[in-house]
C-alpha positions, 0 to 999 in steps of 0.5 A: 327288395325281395324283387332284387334279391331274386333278380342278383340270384338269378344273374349268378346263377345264370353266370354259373351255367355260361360259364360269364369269366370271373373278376381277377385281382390286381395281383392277379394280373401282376403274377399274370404280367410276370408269368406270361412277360405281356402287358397286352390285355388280350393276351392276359384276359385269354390266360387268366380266363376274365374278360378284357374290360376286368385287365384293362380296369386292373391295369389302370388301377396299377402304377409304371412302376409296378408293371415295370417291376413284375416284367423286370422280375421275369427278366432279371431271372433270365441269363442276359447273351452275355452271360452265356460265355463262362468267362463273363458268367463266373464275373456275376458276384454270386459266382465270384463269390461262391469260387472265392468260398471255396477255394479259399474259405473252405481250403480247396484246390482251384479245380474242383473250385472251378469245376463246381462253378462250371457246374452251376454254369451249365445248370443255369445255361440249360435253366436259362435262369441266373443263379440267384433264381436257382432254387432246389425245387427248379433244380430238382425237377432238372435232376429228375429230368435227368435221371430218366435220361430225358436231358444228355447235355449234364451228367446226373453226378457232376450236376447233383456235385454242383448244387450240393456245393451251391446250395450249402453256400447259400444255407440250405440244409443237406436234408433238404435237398436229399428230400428232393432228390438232390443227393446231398452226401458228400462222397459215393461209396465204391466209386474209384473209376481208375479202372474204366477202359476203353477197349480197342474194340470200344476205341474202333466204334468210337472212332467210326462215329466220330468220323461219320459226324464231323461230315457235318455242322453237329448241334447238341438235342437242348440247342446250347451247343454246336460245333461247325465242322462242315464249314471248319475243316480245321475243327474237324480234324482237331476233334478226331485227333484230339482221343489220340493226343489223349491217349497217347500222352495221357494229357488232361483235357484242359490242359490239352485245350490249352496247349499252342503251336509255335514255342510249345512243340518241338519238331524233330528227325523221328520225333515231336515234342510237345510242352504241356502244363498239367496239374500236379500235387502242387500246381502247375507242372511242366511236362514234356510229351513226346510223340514218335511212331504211329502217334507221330505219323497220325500227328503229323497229318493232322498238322498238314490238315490244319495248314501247318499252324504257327500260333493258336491253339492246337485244337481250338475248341470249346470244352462244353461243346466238345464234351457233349459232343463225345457224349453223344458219339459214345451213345451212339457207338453203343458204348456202356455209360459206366465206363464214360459217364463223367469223364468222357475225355479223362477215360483215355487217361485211364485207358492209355494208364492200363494199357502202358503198364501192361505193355511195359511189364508194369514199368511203372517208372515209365508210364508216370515219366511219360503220361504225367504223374509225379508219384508211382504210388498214386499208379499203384494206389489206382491201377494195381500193384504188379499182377502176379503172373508178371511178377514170375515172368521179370523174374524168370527174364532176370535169371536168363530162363527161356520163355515164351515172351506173350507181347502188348502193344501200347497201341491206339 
C-alpha cells in the first residue's frame, strides 16, 4: 500500500517537472469547439494544451448534438454574406424592431430612426457579429479602439450614438455603459458644428487627393469597403463631381444619391435643373436646383463623362463606401478633424450655407430658396443674424451713399 502511494507521488511529481499535458474537461473541449470552430482533435489538444487521446476520449463521451450546437453558437453569431448589404440587414427582426421602437414608440423622425440602425449595421460589419451577440463588453473594447484612432472606417460620436440607442432598447442601464466608455449621455453640450467650413484653401487639398485617388480601385484599411474606379470611369467622375453638386445646391447626401437622370433634370439654353426630394420639417419636400455658370459648365463635362445617361442615378454610389472614402482623403490632405468628423459630406452644406449668405449681404430669402430651407429662421438660428459691418453697408447702399463695394464670390 505504502509501495503504491510512493510510486503515484512519484508519477505526478515527475509529471509536474515535464511538464505531461494535463486532462481537459468535457466542457472544456466544447468551449474549445466553439472558441477555435474545429472538431479536429489535433487541432484542440494543440490549443488546449492536453494530449489527443484526452480530445478523442472527450469526444466520444459527447453526443452530435452537442458538438453541433457549440459550432452552431459560433456560427450563429457571425453575419451570414447576405446580411452584409443593409437592406437584407435591417429585415433581421431584432433591427426591425429596434427602428420600429424608435420611430414610432418613442416618437422619432425616420432619420434619425435609420440612422441609429445604419449605425448598429457598420458596428456589426466591423465586429463581423449579428447584433443580438453584440454585448457592451465587445462593443466597448471597439469604441477604445477608436478613440486611439486605431479604426477610421466609424466615427467615434455616431458609434457611441448607435449603441447608447441599441443598448437601452435591450434594457441595459445608462451607467452601465458610461462605466464602460460607451458614453451614455444623451446629448454633447457645446457641440452646434453649423459653423464648420471648409475653406477654399481646405476644398483645393481636398480636391487634389481626391483627384490622385480615383486613379486607382480604393479599398478601405478594415477591407469592408471598395470602390472600383480603375475599372469604373463613370464611378470616378461621379466621386469628384459629387462635393460640387454638394456644395453648390446645398443638397443632403442621401437625398443626393437618389436623384436620376431622365425626368429629374431639366436641360436648358444657359441652365440645368435639377429635382431633388429632400427633407423638410414635415417630410419629404420637393426642390428645384438650378445650376448656371462655372457649376454648370463643370456638370456638364461630367454628364459627357458619364456618356450622356438617360436613366440611373446620377451618382451611382454607395453611402458606407464613399463616406470612408472622403474620410480617408480628408485625412490625407491634412484637413483638421473637427470641421469633418461626422459629416463628411454635410460640411459642404455647411460651407456653401456661409459662403452664400456672405456673397449675397446675408439675403437670407435667397440661400433658404436656393440651398433648401423651409424657414430663414432655422439660418439665423445656426449661421448668425446679419453681421453689423453689412448691416451699415445695405443701409449706406439704400440711401444712395458711395462706397467701396468689398466683393465675395459664391465660388467652388
Amino acid at each position: 500500500m505504502v509501495e503504491c502511494l510512493t510510486q503515484k507521488a512519484f508519477s505526478l511529481e515527475n509529471e509536474k517537472r515535464t511538464g505531461r499535458p494535463q486532462a481537459a474537461t468535457k466542457q472544456e473541449v466544447l468551449k474549445a469547439i466553439h472558441d477555435y470552430k474545429t472538431t479536429n482533435a489535433a487541432q484542440l489538444a494543440k490549443h488546449l494544451g492536453v494530449a489527443r487521446a484526452t480530445v478523442y476520449r472527450r469526444l466520444q463521451q459527447t453526443s452530435a448534438n452537442e458538438i453541433n450546437e457549440a459550432l452552431g453558437k459560433f456560427f450563429d453569431a457571425e453575419l451570414k454574406p447576405a446580411q452584409m448589404q443593409y437592406e437584407v440587414f435591417k429585415k433581421i427582426p431584432e433591427i426591425n424592431d429596434f427602428y420600429e421602437t424608435l420611430r414610432f414608440k418613442r416618437d422619432n423622425s425616420a432619420k434619425y430612426s435609420n440612422d441609429m440602425a445604419r449605425g448598429i449595421f457598420r458596428v456589426c460589419l466591423n465586429l463581423n457579429r449579428k447584433p443580438s451577440a453584440l454585448t457592451p463588453e465587445n462593443t466597448a473594447e471597439l469604441v477604445l479602439k477608436l478613440k486611439r484612432k486605431e479604426v477610421n472606417s466609424l466615427g467615434i460620436h455616431e458609434t457611441r450614438k448607435a449603441l447608447r440607442a441599441w443598448f437601452t432598447f435591450k434594457g441595459i442601464s445608462a451607467q452601465r455603459l458610461t462605466d464602460l466608455g460607451i458614453d451614455a449621455r444623451a446629448h454633447r453640450i457645446g457641440e452646434d458644428r453649423s459653423m464648420a467650413r471648409l475653406s477654399r484653401a481646405h476644398r483645393a487639398r481636398f480636391m487634389g487627393v481626391l483627384r490622385e485617388a480615383v486613379q486607382r480601385n480604393w479599398f478601405s484599411r478594415d477591407g469592408l469597403y471598395r470602390l472600383r474606379f480603375a475599372e469604373d470611369h463613370v464611378l470616378a467622375a461621379s466621386v469628384l463631381e459629387l462635393p460640387r453638386f454638394l456644395y453648390y445646391t446645398g443638397t443632403r447626401v442621401r437625398a443626393a444619391l437618389a436623384v436620376k437622370w431622365g425626368s429629374s433634370v431639366k436641360f436648358e439654353a444657359d441652365a440645368v435643373t435639377i429635382r431633388v426630394v429632400d427633407k423638410g420639417r414635415h417630410g419629404g419636400i420637393t426642390w428645384f436646383k438650378k445650376l448656371i455658370g462655372e457649376p454648370l459648365e463643370t456638370f456638364l463635362a461630367f454628364y459627357e463623362k458619364a456618356g450622356f445617361p438617360e436613366r440611373g442615378c446620377i451618382f451611382p454610389l454607395e453611402y458606407d463606401a464613399t463616406r470612408n472614402f472622403f474620410i480617408e482623403c480628408y485625412m490625407k490632405a491634412g484637413i483638421a478633424e473637427w470641421l469633418w468628423r461626422g459629416m463628411p459630406f454635410h460640411v459642404w452644406r455647411h460651407t456653401a450655407a456661409q459662403d452664400l449668405l456672405e456673397a449675397s449681404d446675408w439675403n437670407y430669402g435667397l440661400v433658404a430658396s436656393v440651398l433648401g430651407w423651409e424657414s430663414v429662421q432655422t439660418l439665423k438660428q445656426h449661421y448668425g443674424r446679419m453681421p453689423c459691418a453689412s448691416q451699415v453697408r445695405g443701409l449706406v447702399k439704400a440711401m444712395g451713399i458711395p462706397m467701396k463695394e468689398e466683393k465675395k464670390d459664391f465660388s467652388f
